[in-house]
C-alpha positions as a LaTeX table, in Angstrom:
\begin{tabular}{lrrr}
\hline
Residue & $x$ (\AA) & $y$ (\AA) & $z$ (\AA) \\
\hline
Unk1 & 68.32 & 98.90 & 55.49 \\
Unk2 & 68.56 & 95.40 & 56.53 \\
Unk3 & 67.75 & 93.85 & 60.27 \\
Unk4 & 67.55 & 90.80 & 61.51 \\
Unk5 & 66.35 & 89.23 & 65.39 \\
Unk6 & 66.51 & 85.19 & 66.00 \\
Unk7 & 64.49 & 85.24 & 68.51 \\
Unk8 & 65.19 & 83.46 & 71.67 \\
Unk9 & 64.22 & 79.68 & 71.76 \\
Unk10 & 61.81 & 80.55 & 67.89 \\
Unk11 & 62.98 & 81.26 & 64.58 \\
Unk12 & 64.98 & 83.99 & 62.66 \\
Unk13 & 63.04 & 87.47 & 61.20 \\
Unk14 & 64.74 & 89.61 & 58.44 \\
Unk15 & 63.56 & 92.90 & 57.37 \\
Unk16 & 64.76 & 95.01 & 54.99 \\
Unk17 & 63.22 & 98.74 & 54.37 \\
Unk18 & 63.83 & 102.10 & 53.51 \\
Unk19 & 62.80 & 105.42 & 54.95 \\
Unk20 & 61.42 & 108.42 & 52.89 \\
Unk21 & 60.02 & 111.85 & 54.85 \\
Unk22 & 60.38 & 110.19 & 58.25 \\
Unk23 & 58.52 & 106.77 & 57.37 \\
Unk24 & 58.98 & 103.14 & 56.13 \\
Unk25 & 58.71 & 102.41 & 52.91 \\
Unk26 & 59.50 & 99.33 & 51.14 \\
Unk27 & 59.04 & 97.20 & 54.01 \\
Unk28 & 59.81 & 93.45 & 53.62 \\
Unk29 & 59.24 & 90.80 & 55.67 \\
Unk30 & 60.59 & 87.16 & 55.82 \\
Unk31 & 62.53 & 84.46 & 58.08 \\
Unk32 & 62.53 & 80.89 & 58.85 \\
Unk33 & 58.98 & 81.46 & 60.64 \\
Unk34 & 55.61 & 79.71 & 60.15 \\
Unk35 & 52.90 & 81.44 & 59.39 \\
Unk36 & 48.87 & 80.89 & 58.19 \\
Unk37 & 47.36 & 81.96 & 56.56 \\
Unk38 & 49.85 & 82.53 & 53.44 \\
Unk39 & 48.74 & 85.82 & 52.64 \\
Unk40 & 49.26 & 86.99 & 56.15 \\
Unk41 & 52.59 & 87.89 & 55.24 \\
Unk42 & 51.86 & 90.65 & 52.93 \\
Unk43 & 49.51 & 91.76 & 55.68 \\
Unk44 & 52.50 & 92.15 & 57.60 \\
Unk45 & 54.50 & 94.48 & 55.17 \\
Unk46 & 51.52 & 96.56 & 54.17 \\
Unk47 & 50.99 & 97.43 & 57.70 \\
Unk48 & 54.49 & 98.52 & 58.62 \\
Unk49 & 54.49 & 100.72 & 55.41 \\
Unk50 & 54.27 & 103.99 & 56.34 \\
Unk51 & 54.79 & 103.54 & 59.61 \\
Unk52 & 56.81 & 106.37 & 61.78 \\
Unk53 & 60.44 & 105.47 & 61.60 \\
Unk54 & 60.64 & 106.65 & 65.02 \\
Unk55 & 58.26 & 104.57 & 66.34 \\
Unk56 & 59.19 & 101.82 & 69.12 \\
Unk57 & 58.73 & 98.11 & 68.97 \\
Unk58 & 55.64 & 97.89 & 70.53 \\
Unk59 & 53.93 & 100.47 & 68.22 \\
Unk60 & 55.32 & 98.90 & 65.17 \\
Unk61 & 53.75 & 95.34 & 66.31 \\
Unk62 & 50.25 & 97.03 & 67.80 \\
Unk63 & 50.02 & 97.77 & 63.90 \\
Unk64 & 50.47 & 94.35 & 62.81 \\
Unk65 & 48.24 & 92.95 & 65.35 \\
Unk66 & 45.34 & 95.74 & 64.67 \\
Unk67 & 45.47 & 94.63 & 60.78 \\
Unk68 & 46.20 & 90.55 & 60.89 \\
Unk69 & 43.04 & 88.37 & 60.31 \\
Unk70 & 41.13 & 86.49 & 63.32 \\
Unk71 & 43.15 & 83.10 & 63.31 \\
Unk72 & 46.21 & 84.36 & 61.89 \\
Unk73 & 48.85 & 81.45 & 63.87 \\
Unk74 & 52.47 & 83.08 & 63.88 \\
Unk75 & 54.64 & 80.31 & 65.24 \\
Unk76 & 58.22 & 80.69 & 66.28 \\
Unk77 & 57.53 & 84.69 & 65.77 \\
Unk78 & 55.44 & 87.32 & 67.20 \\
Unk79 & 54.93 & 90.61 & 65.93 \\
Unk80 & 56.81 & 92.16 & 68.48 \\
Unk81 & 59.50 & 90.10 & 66.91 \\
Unk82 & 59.15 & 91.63 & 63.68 \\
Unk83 & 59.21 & 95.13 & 65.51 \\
Unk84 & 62.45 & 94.59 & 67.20 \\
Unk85 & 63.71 & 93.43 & 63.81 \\
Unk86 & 62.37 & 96.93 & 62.73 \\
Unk87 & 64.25 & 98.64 & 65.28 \\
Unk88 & 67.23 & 96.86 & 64.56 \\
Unk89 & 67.56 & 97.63 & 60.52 \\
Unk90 & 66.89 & 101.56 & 61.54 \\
Unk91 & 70.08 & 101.32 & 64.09 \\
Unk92 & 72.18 & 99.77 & 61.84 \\
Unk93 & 72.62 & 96.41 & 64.18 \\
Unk94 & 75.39 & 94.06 & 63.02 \\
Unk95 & 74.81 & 89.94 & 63.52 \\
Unk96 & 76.58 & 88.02 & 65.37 \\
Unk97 & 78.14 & 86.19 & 62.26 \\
Unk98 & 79.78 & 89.45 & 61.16 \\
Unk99 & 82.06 & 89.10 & 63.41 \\
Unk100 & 85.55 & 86.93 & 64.20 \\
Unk101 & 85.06 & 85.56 & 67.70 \\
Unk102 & 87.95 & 84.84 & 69.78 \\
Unk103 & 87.50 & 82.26 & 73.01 \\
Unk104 & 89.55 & 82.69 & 76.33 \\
Unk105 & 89.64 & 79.91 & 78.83 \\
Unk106 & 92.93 & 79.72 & 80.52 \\
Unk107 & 93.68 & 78.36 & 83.88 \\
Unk108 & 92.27 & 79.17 & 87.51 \\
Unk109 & 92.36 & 82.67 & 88.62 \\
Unk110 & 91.16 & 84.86 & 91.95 \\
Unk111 & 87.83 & 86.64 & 92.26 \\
Unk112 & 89.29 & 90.00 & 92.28 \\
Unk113 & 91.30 & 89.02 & 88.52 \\
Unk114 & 88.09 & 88.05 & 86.89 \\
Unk115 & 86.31 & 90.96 & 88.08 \\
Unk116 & 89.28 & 93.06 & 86.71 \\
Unk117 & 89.34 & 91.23 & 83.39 \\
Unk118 & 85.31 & 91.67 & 82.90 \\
Unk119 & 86.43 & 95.54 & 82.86 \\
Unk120 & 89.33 & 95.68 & 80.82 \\
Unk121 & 88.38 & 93.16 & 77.89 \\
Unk122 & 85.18 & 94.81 & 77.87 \\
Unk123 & 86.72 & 98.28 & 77.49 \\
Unk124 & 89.26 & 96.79 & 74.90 \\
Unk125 & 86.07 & 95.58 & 72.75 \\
Unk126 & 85.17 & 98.94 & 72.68 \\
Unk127 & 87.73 & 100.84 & 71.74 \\
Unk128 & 88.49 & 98.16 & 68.85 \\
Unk129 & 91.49 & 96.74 & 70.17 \\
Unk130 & 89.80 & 93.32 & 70.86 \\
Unk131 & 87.32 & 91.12 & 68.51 \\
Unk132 & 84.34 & 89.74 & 70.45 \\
Unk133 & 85.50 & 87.47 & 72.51 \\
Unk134 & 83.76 & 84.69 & 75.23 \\
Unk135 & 85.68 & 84.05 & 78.11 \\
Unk136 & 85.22 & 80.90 & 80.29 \\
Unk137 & 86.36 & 81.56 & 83.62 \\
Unk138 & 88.01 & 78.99 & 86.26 \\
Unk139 & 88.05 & 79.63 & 89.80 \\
Unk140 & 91.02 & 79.12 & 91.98 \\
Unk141 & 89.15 & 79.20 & 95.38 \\
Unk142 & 85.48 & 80.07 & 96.74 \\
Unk143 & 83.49 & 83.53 & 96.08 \\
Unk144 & 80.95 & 85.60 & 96.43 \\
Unk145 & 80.19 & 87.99 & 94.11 \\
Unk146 & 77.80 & 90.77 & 95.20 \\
Unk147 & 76.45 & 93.06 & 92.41 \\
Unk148 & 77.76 & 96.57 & 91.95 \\
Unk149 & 74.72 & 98.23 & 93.93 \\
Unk150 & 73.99 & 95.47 & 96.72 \\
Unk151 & 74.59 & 96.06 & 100.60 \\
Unk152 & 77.69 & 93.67 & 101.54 \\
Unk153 & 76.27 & 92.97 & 105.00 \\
Unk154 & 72.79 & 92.57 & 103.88 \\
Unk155 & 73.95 & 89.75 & 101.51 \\
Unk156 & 77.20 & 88.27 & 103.23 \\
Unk157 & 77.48 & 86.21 & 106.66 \\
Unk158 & 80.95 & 87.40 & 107.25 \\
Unk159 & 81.51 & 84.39 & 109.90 \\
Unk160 & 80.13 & 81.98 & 107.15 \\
Unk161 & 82.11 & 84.00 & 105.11 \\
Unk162 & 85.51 & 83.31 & 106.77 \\
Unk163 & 84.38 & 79.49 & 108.21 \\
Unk164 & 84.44 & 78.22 & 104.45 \\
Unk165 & 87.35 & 80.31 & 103.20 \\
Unk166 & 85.25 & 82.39 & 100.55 \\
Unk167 & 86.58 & 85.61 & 99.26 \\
Unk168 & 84.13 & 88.08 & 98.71 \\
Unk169 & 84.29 & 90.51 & 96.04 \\
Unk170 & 81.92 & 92.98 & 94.03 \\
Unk171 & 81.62 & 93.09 & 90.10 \\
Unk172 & 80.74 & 96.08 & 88.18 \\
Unk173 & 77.09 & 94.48 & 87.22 \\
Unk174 & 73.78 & 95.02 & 89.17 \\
Unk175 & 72.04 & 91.82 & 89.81 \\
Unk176 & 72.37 & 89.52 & 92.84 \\
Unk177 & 74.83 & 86.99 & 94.73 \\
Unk178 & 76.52 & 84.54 & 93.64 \\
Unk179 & 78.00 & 82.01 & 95.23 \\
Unk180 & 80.47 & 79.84 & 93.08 \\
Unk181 & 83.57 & 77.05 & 94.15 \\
Unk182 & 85.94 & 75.58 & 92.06 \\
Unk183 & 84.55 & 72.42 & 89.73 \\
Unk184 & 81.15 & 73.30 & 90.59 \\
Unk185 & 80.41 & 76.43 & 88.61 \\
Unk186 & 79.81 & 77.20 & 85.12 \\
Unk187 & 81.25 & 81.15 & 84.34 \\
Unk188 & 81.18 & 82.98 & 81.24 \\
Unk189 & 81.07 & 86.46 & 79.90 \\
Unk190 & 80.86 & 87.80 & 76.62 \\
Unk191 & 82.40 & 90.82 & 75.31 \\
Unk192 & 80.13 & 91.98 & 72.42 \\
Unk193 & 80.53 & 95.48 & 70.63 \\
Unk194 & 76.93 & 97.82 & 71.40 \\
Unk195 & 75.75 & 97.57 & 67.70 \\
Unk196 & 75.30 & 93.96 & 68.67 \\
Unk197 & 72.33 & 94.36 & 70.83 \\
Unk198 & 71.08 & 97.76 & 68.74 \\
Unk199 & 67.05 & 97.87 & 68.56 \\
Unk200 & 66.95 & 95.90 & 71.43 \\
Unk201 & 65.36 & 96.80 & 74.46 \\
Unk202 & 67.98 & 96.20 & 77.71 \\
Unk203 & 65.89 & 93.39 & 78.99 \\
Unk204 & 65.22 & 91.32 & 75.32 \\
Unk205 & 69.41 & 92.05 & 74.98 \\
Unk206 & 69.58 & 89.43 & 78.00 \\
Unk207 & 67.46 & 86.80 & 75.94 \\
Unk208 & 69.46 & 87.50 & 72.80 \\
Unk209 & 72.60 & 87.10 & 74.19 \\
Unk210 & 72.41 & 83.75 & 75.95 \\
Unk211 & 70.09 & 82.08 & 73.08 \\
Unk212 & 73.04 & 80.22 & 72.21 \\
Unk213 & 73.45 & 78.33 & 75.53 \\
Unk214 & 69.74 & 77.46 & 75.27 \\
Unk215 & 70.67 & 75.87 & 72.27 \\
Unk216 & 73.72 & 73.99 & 73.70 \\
Unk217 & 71.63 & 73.27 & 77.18 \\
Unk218 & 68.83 & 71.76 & 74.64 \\
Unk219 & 71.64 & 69.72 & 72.37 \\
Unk220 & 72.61 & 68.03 & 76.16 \\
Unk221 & 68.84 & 67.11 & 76.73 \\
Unk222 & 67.95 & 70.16 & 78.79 \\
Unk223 & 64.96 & 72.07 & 77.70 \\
Unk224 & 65.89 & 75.50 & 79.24 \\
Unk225 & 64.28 & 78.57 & 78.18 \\
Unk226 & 64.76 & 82.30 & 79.73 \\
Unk227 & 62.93 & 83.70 & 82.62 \\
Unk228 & 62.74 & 87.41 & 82.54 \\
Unk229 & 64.98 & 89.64 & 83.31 \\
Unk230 & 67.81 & 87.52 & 83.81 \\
Unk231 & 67.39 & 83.97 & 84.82 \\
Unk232 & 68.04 & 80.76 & 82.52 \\
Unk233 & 65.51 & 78.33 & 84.06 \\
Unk234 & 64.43 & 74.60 & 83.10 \\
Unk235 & 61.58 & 72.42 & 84.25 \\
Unk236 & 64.01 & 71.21 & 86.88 \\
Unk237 & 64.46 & 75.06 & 88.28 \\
Unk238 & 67.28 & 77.46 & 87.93 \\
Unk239 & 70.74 & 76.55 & 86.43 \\
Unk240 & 72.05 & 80.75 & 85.91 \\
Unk241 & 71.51 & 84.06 & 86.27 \\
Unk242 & 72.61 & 86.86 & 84.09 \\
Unk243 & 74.14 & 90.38 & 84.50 \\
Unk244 & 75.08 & 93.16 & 82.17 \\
Unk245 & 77.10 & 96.29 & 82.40 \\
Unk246 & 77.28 & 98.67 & 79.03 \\
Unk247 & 80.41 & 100.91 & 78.67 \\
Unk248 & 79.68 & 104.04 & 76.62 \\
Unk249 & 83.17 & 104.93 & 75.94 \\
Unk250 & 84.76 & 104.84 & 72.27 \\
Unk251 & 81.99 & 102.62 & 70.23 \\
Unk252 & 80.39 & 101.81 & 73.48 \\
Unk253 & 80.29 & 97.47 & 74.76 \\
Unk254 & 78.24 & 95.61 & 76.15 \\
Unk255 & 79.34 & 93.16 & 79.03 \\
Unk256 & 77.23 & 90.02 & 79.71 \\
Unk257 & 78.29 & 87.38 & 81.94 \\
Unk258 & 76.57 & 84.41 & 83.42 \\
Unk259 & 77.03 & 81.95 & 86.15 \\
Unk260 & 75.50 & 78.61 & 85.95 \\
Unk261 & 75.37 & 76.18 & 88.85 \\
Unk262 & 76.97 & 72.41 & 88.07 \\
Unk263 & 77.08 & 71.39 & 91.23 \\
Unk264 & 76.12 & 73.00 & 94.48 \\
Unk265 & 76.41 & 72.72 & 98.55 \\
Unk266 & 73.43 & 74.17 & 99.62 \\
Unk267 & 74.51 & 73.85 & 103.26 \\
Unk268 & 77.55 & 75.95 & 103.08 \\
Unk269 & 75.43 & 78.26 & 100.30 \\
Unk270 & 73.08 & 79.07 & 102.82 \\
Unk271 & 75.85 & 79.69 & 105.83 \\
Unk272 & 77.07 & 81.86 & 103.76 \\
Unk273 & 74.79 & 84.09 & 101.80 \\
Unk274 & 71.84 & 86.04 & 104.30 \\
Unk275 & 69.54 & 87.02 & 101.77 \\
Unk276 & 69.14 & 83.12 & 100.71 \\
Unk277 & 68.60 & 81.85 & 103.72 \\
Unk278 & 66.07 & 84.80 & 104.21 \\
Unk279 & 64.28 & 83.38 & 100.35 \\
Unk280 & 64.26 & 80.25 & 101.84 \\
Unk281 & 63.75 & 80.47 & 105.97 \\
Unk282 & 61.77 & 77.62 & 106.91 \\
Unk283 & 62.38 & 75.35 & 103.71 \\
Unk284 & 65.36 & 73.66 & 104.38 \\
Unk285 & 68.49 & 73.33 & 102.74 \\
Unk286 & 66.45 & 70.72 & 100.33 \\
Unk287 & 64.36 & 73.53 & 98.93 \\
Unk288 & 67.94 & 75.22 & 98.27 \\
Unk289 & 68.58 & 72.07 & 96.13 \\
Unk290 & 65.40 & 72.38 & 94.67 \\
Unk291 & 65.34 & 75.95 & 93.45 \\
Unk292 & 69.03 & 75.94 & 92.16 \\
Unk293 & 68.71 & 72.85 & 89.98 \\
Unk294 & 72.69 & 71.46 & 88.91 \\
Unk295 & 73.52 & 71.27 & 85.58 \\
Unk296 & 75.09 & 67.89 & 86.97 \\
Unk297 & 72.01 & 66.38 & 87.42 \\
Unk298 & 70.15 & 67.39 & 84.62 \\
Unk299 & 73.11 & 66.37 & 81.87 \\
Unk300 & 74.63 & 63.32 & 83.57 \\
Unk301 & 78.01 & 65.01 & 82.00 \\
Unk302 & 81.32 & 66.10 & 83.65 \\
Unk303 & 82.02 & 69.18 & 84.20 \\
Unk304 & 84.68 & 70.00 & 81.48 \\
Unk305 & 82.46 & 68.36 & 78.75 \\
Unk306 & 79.69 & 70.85 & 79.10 \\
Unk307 & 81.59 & 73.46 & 78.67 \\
Unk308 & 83.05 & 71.50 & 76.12 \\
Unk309 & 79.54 & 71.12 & 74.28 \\
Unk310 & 78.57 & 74.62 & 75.30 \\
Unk311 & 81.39 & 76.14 & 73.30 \\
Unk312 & 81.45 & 73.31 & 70.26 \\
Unk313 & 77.76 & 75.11 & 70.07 \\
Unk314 & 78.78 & 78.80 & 70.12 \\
Unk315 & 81.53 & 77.77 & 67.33 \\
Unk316 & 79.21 & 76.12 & 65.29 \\
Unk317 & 76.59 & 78.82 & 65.07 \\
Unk318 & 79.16 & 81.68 & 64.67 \\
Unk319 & 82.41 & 80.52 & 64.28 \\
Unk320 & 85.52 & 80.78 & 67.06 \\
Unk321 & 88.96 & 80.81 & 67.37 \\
Unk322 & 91.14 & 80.09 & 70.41 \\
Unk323 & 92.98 & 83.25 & 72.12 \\
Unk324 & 94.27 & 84.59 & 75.07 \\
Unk325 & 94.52 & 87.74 & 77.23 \\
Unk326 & 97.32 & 90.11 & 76.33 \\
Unk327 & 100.22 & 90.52 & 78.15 \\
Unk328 & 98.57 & 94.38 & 78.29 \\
Unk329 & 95.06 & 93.11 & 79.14 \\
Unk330 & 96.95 & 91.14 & 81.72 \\
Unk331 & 99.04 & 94.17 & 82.98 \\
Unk332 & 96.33 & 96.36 & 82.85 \\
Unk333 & 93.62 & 93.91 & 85.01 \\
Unk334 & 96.40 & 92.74 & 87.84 \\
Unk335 & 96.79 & 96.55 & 88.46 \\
Unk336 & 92.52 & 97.18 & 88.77 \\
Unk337 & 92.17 & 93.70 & 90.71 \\
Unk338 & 94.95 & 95.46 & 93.32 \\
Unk339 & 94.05 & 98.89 & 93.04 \\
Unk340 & 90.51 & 98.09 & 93.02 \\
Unk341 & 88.67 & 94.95 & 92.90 \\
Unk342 & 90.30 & 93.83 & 95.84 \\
Unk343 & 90.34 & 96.80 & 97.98 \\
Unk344 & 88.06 & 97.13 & 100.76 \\
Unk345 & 86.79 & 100.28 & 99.48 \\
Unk346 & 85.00 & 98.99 & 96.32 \\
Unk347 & 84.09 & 95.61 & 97.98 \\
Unk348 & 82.03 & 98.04 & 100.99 \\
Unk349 & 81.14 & 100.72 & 98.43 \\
Unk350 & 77.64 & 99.60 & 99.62 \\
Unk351 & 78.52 & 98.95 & 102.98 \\
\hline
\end{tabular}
């Protein structure tokens, strides 16, 4: 069995084992790491072998850490790391390079279409119909986008709301707000199949799946790293915030979208949204500024060539080729944006 984790922001770990009578055998390390001393590596292997093939990351690394010598430095690694790398030869997880990624980034669309679309293409990745595929969304007016369990008047100022022209709608992730206008938001989803994101715990599956953008942010002179669960943060403050949604049907998918801030009016933000003007009651709209930091500012870039450099990144690291929606994807999500993603039912499902 062979597994591999790169591990967010550090370096690659490959294992490869067997498993006789319910335990690892065979067991050997290796990756792109640093480690001292030299022999620590062996130490590694020798205490994995034997180890219950049942047992969970953080067993499998409380073993290497019980039996590595005072000093040992693991850099770019952890032994975690080599646990989850464990987990992920034992569940048979495929790499991102084993597959033929397909990119989608048409033309503006409405809140309720994109929420559709994060359903269907996501569903279509499971069932085999569709390759993975990232999708970079453009937004044909303002929105707010509640998550699937949040309470629309608890987050929404429906005067603000209506003052600014923003369209509310609710997506099928958990996770918070957001609040997102044309040319100054960065949106993206991937549609990955589950065996993707196999030995990985739901919250180190957020990490994984957006290391690629903190290599893109970093290639644009942004030093960005991931704050747990689900927030892509730099010295500056926030630029994103992740959500997920996993679809058991068929082979099972995972859906992982993120929106990143380019540009931001903290003003209307806060007339808008209640629960940040509750974060940040008696800050001012300049603390707004400050803890939603614009990608704008931090590259000195337009817009268009971010995304530009953020997808010349994903295509170098695993390879991409241009698509489109369907004309059946596109049937099938302009029926569940009417039928669904714009009815007042789902929007107030949480009232």
């Amino acid at each position: 069995m062979h597994g591999e984790y790169k591990v967010p922001g550090g370096k690659l770990v490959v294992v490869d084992l067997d498993v006789h009578d319910g335990t690892l055998r065979e067991v050997r390390v290796a990756g792109d790491f640093f480690l001292e001393p030299d022999e620590a590596l062996h130490t590694i292997d020798r205490a994995l072998e034997g180890a219950p093939a049942d047992a969970d990351a953080q067993a499998l690394a409380a073993r290497i850490e019980a039996a590595l010598p005072t000093g040992t430095v693991m850099f770019g690694f952890s032994a975690e790391a080599v646990g989850i790398a464990v987990r992920r030869a034992l569940a048979h997880a495929t790499d991102w390079t084993d597959y033929d990624w397909q990119l989608i980034h048409e033309g503006p669309q409405d809140p309720a279409l994109h929420m559709a679309l994060d359903e269907v293409l996501t569903d279509e990745v499971a069932a085999g119909r569709r390759p993975p595929t990232l999708r970079v969304w453009e937004w044909d007016r303002p929105a707010v986008i509640i998550g699937s369990f949040q309470s629309l008047r608890n987050e929404v100022d429906p005067a603000g709301a209506e003052r600014h022209g923003v369209t509310v709608v609710r997506r099928i992730s958990g996770g918070g707000a957001m609040f997102v206008e044309p040319g100054n938001t960065i949106t993206y989803s991937l549609y990955v199949p589950d065996s993707l994101v196999s030995g990985l715990s739901f919250a180190d599956s957020y990490a994984y799946l957006d290391d690629w953008v903190l290599g893109a942010l970093g290639e644009m002179g942004v030093k960005a790293w991931y704050q747990p669960l689900n927030d892509i943060a730099t010295e500056a403050g926030k630029v994103g915030g992740a959500a997920q949604k996993r679809i058991a049907a068929h082979g099972g998918a995972v859906l992982h979208h993120v929106t990143m801030s380019y540009d931001i009016d903290a003003a209307k933000m806060l007339e808008v949204l209640r629960i940040g003007r509750e974060k940040l009651s008696g800050k001012g709209i300049a603390s707004a500024d400050k803890r939603v930091d614009p990608l704008r500012r931090q590259t000195g870039l337009p817009r268009h060539a971010v995304i530009e450099r953020m997808v010349a990144s994903f295509r170098g690291r695993y390879g991409l080729t241009d698509g489109k929606v369907t004309d059946e994807e596109s049937t099938a999500a302009r029926r569940l944006a009417a039928e669904k993603f714009g009815s007042p039912e789902w929007t107030s499902r949480v009232p």
